[in-house]
C-alpha positions in Angstrom: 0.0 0.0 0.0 1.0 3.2 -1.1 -0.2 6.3 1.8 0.4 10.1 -0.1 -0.1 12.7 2.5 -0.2 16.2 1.6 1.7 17.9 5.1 -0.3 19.6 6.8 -1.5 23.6 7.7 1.7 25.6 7.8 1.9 29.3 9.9 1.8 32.0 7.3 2.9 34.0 9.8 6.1 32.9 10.4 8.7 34.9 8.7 11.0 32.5 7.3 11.6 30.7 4.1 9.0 28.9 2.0 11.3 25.7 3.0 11.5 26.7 7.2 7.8 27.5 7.6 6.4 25.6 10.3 3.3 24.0 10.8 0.3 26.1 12.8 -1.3 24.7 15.2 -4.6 23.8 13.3 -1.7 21.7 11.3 0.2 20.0 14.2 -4.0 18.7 15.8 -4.1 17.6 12.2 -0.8 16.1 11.9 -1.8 13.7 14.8 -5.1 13.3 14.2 -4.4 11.5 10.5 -1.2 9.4 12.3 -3.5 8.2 14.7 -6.2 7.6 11.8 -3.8 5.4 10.0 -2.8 3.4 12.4 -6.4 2.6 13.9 -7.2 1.5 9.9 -4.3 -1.0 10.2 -2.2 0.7 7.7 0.6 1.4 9.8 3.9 2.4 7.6 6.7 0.3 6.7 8.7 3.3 5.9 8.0 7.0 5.6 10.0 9.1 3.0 9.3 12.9 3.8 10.4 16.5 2.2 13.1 18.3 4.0 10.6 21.0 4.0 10.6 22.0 8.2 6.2 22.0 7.7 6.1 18.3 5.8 9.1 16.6 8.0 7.2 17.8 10.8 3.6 16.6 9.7 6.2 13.4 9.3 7.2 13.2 12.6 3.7 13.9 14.0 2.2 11.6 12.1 4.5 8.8 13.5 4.5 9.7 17.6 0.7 9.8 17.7 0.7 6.9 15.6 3.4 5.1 17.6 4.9 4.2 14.5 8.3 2.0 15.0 9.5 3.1 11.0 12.5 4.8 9.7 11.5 7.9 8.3 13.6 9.3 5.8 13.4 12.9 4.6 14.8 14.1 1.0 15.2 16.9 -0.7 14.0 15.2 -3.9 10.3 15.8 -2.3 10.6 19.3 -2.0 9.8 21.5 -5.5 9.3 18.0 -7.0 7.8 16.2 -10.0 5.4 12.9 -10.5 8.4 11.6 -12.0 11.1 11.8 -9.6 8.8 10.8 -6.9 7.6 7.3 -9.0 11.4 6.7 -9.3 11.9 7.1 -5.9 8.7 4.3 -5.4 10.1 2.7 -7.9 13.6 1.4 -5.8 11.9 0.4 -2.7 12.5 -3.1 -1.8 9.5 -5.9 -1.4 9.8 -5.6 2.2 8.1 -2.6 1.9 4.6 -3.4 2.5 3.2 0.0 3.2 5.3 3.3 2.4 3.5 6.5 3.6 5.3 9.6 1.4 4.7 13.3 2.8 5.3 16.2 0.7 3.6 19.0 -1.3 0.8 20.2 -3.6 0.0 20.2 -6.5 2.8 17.6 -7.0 0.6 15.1 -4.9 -2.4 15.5 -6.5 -1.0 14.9 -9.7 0.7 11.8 -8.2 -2.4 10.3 -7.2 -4.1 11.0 -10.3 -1.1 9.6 -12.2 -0.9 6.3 -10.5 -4.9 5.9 -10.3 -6.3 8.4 -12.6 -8.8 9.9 -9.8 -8.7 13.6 -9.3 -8.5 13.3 -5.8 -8.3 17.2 -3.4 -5.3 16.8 -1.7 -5.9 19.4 1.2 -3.7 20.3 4.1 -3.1 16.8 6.4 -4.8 14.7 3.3 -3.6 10.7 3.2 -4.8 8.6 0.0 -5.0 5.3 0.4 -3.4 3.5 -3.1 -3.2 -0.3 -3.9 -0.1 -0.7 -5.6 -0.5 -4.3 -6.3 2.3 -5.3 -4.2 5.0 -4.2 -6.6 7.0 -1.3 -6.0 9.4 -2.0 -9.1 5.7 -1.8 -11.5 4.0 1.6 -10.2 3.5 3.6 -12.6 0.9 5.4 -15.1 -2.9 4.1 -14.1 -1.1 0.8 -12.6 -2.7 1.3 -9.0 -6.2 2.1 -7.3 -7.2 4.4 -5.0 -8.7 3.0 -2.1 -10.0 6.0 0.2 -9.1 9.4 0.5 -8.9 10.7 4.2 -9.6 14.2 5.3 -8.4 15.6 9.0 -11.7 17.8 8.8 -14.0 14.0 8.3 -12.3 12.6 11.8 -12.8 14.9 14.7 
């Protein structure tokens, strides 16, 4: 399984760089709330590969604590100002013992993700996780080779 969350609400207060803005606090409840979410639904990540990006590895990191997730998270700079492609290449090198790989990162580059791998327009809001089969094969993902299997809004799980 295949997890895409968008990160979630940054401050745009903060006066920093579009790379150091935090998360506000709307974005850290949300941040849990979704980490919790996913592992109550059993999907608890194998891996999660995060953007350098301070609001996204932070949504990350969230995510995992109120999730008590016991998974490396690895953040890259390839997620940050990205395209579809570089991000199914990076898909494309995880090993089978992957099972479930939750990726954290940015608009509109996520949206067009999903919509590449399952051909749904799906709204990928602040703290949004889609849920995509990817048929088990990390090495196959590609163009309209998965399914998307829910799309989970913070706002739908008080």
């Amino acid at each position: 399984m295949l997890l895409v969350m968008r990160h979630a609400k940054s401050d745009w207060s903060a006066k920093t760089s579009d790379h150091q803005r935090p998360l506000s606090k709307r974005g850290v409840k949300a941040a849990r709330r979704m980490g919790k979410l996913i592992t109550d639904i059993g999907l608890t990540p194998d891996l999660v590969i995060t953007s350098t990006a301070v609001r996204a590895a932070t949504t990350a990191k969230l995510a995992a604590e109120a999730g008590r997730w016991n998974c490396p998270i690895r953040e890259t700079d390839d997620f940050y100002e990205t395209s579809v492609g570089v991000v199914l290449n990076e898909l494309r090198e995880l090993g089978d013992e992957v099972g479930t790989c939750l990726i954290v990162g940015h608009d509109t580059t996520w949206s067009r993700t999903v919509e590449v791998l399952t051909g749904a327009n799906a709204a990928m809001r602040t703290a949004t996780v889609a849920v995509i089969d990817n048929g088990a094969s990390w090495s196959r993902i590609g163009n309209y080779s998965c399914e998307l299997v829910a799309l989970l809004q913070p706002r739908h799980f008080t």
